[in-house]
Residue frames relative to the residue before (quaternion, step in Angstrom):
aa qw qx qy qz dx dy dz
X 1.0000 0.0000 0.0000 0.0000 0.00 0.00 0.00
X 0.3874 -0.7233 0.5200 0.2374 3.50 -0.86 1.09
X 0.6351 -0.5760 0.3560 0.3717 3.71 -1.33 0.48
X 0.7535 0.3734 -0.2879 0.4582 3.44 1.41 -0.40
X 0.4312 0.6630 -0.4135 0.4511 3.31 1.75 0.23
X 0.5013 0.6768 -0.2015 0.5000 3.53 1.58 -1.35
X 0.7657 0.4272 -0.2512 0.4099 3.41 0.30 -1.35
X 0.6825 0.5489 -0.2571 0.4085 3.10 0.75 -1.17
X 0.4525 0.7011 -0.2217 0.5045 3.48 1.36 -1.14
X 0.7100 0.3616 -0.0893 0.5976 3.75 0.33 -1.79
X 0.6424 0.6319 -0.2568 0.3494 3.60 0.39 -0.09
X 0.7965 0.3001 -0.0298 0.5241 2.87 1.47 -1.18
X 0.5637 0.5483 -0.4285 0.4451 2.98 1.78 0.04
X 0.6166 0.4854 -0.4259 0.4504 3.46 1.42 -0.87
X 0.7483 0.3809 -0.4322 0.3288 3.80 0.23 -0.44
X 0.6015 0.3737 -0.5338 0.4622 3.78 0.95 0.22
X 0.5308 0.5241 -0.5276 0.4064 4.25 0.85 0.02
X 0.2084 0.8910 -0.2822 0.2881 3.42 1.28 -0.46
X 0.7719 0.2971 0.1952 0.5271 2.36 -0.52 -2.89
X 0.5733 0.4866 -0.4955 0.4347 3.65 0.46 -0.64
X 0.5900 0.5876 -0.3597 0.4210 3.71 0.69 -1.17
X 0.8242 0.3709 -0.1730 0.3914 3.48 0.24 -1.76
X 0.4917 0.5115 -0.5013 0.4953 3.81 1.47 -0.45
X 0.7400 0.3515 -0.4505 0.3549 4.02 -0.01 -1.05
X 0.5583 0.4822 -0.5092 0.4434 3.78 0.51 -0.15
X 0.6019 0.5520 -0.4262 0.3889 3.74 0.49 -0.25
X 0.6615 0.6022 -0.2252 0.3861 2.70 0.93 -1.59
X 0.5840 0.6350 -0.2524 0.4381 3.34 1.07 -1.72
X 0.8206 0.3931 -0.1284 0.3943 3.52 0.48 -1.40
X 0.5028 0.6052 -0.2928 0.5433 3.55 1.71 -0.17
X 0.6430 0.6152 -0.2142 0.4028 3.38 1.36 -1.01
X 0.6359 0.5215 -0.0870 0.5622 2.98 1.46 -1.55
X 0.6058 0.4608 -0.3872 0.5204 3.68 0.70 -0.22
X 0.7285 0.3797 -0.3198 0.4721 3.49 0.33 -1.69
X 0.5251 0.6663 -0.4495 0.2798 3.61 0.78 -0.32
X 0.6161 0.4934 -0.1215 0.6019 3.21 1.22 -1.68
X 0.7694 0.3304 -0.3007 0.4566 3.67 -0.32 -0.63
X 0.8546 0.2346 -0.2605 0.3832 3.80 0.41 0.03
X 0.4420 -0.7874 0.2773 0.3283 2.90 2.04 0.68
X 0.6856 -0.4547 0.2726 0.4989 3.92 0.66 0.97
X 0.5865 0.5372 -0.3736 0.4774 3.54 0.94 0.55
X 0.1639 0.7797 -0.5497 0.2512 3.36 0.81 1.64
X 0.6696 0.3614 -0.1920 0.6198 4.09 0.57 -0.78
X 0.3832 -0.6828 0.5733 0.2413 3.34 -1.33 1.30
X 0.7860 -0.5278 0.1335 0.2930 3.47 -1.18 1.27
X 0.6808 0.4429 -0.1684 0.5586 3.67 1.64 -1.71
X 0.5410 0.5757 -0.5451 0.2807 3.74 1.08 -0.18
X 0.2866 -0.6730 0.6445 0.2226 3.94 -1.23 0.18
X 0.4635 0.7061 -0.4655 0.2644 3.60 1.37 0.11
X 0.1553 -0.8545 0.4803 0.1222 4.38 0.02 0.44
X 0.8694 0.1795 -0.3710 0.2726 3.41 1.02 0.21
X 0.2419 0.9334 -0.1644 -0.2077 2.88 -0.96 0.91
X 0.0150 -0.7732 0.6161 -0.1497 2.95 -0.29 1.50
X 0.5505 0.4595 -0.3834 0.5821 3.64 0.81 -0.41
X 0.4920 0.3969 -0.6186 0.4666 4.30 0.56 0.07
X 0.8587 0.2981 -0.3190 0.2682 3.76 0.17 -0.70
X 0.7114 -0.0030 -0.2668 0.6502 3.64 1.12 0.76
X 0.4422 0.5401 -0.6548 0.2899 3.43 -0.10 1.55
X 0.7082 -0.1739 0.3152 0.6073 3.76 -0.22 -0.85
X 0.6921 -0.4825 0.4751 0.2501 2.54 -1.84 1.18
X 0.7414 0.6107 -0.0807 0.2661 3.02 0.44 -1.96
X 0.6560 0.3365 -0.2075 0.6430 3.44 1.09 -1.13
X 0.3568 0.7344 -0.3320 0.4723 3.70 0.66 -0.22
X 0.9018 0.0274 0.0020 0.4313 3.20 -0.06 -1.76
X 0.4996 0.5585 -0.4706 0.4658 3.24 1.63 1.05
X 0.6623 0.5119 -0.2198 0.5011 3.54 1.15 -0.64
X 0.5742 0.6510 -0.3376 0.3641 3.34 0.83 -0.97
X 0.4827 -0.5511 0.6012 0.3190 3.70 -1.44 0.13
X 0.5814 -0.3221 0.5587 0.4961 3.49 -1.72 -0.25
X 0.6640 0.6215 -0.3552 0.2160 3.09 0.60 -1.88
X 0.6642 0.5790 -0.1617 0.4442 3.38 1.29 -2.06
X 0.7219 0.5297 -0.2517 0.3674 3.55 1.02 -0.79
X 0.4255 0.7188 -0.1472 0.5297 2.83 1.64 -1.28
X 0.6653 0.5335 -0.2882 0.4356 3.75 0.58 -1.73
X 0.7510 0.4964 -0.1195 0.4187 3.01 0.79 -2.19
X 0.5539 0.5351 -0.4338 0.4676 4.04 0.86 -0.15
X 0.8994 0.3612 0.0374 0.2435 2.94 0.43 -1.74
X 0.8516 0.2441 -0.1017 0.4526 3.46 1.73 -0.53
X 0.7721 -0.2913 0.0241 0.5643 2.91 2.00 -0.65
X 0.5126 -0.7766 0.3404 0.1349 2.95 0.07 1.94
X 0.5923 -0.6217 0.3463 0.3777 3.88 -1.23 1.27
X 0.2016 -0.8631 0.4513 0.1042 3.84 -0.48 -0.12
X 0.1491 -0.8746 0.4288 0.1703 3.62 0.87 0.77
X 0.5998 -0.5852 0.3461 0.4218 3.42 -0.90 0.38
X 0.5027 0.5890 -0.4393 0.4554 3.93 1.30 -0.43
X 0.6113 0.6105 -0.3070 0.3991 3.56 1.08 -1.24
X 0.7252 0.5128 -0.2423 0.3905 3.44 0.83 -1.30
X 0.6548 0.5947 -0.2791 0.3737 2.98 1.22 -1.01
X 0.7196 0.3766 -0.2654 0.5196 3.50 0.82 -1.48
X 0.3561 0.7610 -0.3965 0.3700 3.72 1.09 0.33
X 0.8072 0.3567 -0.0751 0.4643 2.99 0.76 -1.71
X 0.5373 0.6066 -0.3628 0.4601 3.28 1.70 -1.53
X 0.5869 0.6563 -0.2431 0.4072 3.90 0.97 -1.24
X 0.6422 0.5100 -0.1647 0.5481 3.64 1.26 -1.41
X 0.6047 0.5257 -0.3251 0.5022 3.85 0.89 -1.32
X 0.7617 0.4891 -0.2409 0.3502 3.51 0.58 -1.32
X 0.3735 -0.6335 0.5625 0.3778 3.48 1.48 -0.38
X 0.3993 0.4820 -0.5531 0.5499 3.79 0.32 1.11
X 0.2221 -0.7383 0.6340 0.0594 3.56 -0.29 1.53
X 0.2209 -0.8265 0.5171 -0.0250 3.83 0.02 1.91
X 0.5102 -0.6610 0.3802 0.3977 3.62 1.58 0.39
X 0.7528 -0.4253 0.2885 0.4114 3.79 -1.29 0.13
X 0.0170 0.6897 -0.6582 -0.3011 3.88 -0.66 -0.14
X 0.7824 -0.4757 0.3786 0.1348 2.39 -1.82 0.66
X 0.3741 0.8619 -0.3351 -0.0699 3.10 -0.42 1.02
């Protein structure tokens, strides 16, 4: 591996640790909304599932088995789940000067 092959390498790992950083603060603050707006009704009553934060960047699937109406409801109507691929081609989309529209936040 060449020293500017390296660099470039190290470069890109710090700007996707970055985004990893700046996606859980979304995530964090997405929590904290759906928290408020569905009033601590986020997990449907018979689930035994306890976390959740992985409903808003784990699977879809487990997501929309664990989730409330309430949480779903949230996620239709105020601010849609956002996976970390999403965020990513977001920003990659934003770098490129493609205006990728508002995310959600």
């Amino acid at each position: 591996m060449t020293r500017t092959h390296s660099a470039t390498v190290s470069l890109a790992l710090s700007w996707r640790a970055a985004l990893k950083r700046e996606y859980v603060a979304l995530v964090e603050s997405q929590v904290r909304f759906a928290e408020e707006w569905t009033r601590g009704h986020m997990l449907r009553p018979e689930s035994r599932y306890t976390d959740v934060f992985s409903l808003f960047y784990g699977p879809e699937k487990r997501a929309m088995i664990h989730a409330s109406d309430e949480l779903k409801e949230f996620w239709r109507t105020q601010c849609p789940r956002v996976t970390f691929e999403e965020y990513e081609q977001w920003k990659v989309d934003e770098f490129l000067g493609e205006y990728p529209g508002v995310l959600p936040v």
